[in-house]
C-alpha positions as CSV (number, residue, x, y, z in Angstrom):
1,X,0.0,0.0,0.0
2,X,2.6,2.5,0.9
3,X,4.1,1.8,-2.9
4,X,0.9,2.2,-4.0
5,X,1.0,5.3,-2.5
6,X,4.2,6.6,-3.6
7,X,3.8,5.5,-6.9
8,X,0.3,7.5,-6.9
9,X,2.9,10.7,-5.6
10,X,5.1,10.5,-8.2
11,X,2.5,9.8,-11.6
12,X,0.5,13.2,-10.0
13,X,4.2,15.1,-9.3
14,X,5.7,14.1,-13.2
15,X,2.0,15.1,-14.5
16,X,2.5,18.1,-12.6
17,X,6.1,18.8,-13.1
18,X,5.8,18.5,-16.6
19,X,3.2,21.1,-17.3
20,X,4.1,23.4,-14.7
21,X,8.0,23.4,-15.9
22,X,9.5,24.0,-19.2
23,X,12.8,22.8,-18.7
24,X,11.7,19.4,-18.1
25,X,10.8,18.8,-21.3
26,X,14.4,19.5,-23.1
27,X,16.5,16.7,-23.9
28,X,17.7,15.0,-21.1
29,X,21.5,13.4,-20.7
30,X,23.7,11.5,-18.8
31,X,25.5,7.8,-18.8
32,X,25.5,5.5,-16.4
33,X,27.2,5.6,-12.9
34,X,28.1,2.0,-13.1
35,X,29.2,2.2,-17.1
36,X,31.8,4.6,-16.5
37,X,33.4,3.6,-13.2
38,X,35.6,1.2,-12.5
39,X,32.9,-1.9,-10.3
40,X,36.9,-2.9,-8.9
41,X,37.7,0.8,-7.6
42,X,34.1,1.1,-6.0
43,X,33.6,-2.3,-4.9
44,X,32.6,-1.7,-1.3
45,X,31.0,1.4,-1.4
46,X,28.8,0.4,-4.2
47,X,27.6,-3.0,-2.1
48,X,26.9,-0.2,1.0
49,X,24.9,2.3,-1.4
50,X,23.0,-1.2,-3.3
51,X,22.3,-2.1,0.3
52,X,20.6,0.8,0.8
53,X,18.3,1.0,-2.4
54,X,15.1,-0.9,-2.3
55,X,14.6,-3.2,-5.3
56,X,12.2,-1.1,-7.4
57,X,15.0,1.9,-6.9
58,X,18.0,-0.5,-8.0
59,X,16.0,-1.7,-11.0
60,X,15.4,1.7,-12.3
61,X,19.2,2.8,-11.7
62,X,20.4,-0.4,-13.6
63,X,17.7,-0.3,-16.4
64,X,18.8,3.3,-17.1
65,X,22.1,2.8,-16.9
66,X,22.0,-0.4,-19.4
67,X,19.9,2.1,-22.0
68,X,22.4,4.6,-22.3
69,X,25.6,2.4,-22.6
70,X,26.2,2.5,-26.2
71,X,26.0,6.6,-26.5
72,X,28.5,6.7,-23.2
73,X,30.7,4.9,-25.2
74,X,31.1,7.5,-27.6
75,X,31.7,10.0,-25.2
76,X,35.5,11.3,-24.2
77,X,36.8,10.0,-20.8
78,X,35.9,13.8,-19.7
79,X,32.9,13.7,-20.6
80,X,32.2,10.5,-19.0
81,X,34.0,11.7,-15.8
82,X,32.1,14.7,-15.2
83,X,28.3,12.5,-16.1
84,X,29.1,10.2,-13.6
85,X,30.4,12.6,-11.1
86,X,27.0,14.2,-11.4
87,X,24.8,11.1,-11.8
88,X,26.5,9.7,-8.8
89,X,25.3,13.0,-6.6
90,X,21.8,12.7,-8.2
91,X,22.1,9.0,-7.2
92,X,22.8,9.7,-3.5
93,X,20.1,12.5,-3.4
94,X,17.2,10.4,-4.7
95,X,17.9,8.0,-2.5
96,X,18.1,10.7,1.0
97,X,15.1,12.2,-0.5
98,X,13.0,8.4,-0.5
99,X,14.5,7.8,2.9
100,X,12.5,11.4,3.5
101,X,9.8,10.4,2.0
102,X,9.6,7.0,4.0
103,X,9.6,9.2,7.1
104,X,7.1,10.8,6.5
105,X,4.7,7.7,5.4
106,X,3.1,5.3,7.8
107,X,2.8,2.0,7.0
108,X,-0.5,2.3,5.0
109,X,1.6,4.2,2.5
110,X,-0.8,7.5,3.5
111,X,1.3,10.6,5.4
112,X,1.6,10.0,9.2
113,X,0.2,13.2,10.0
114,X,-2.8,15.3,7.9
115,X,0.0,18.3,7.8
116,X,2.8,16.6,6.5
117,X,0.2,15.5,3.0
118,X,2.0,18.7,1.3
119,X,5.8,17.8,2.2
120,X,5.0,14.0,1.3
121,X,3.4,15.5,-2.5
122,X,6.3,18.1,-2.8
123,X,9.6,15.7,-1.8
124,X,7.8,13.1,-4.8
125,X,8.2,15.9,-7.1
126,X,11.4,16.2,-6.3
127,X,12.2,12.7,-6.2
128,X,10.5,12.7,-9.6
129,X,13.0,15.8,-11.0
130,X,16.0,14.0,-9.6
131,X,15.1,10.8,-11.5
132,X,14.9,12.6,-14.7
133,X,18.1,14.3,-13.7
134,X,19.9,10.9,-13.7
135,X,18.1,9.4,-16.8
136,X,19.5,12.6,-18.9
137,X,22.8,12.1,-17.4
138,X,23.1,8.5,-18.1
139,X,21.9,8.6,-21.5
140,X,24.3,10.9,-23.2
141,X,21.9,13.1,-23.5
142,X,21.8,17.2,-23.2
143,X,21.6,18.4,-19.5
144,X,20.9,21.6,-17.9
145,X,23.0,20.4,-14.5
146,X,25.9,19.6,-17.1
147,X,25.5,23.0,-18.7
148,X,26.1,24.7,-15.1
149,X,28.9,22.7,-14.3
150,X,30.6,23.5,-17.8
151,X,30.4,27.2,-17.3
């Protein structure tokens, strides 16, 4: 019930999102975290951060890492560097923000409190921004937090 829940969040904060912000709708970018780091170098702290990720989050890290591993390829070692230096940091803030979200939900997936409805609706939206984040990052594809970090 409570992924129920969540996943009811995060259709309404996309639907949302979407409309209410234009930016959203340019290309996204980015390659995969685990296409363009060494597994060997990272070995222990990726087992801690997989740990940490509940099934549905690992899936959708690893599915969108696998569908944009042929236009990493093509990128220069720079480029790769600073995507996953970025996807990594989306990475780690999705996954605070869900552990905020959690908090927040009791265990019939519903806010704890009446007054804590809008921070629940508002941290899904975020959650929501941050996954599209990381899909433009790990895709090759054009991104806005790339742009800022280039200038």
């Amino acid at each position: 019930m409570k992924l129920c829940f969540f996943n009811s969040i995060l259709l309404l904060a996309s639907c949302t999102f979407l409309s209410a912000n234009a930016f959203v709708s340019s290309p996204q970018i980015g390659p995969s975290t685990q296409l363009l780091m060494s597994a060997d170098d990272n070995k222990d702290e990726n087992e801690t951060v997989t740990d940490q990720l509940s099934k549905e989050q690992q899936e959708f890290l690893e599915k969108t890492a696998q569908d944009g591993a042929a236009a990493v390829r093509k990128m220069s070692i720079e480029e790769r560097t600073k995507r996953a230096m970025l996807a990594e940091a989306t990475e780690d803030r999705m996954i605070a923000l869900v552990d905020d979200l959690d908090e927040l939900l009791g265990e019939d997936g519903l806010p704890k409190k009446v007054e804590d409805r809008e921070e629940a609706v508002s941290i899904a939206k975020e959650i929501k921004a941050s996954q599209e984040q990381y899909k433009a990052l790990v895709n090759g594809e054009p991104s806005g937090l790339l742009d800022t970090l280039d200038q």
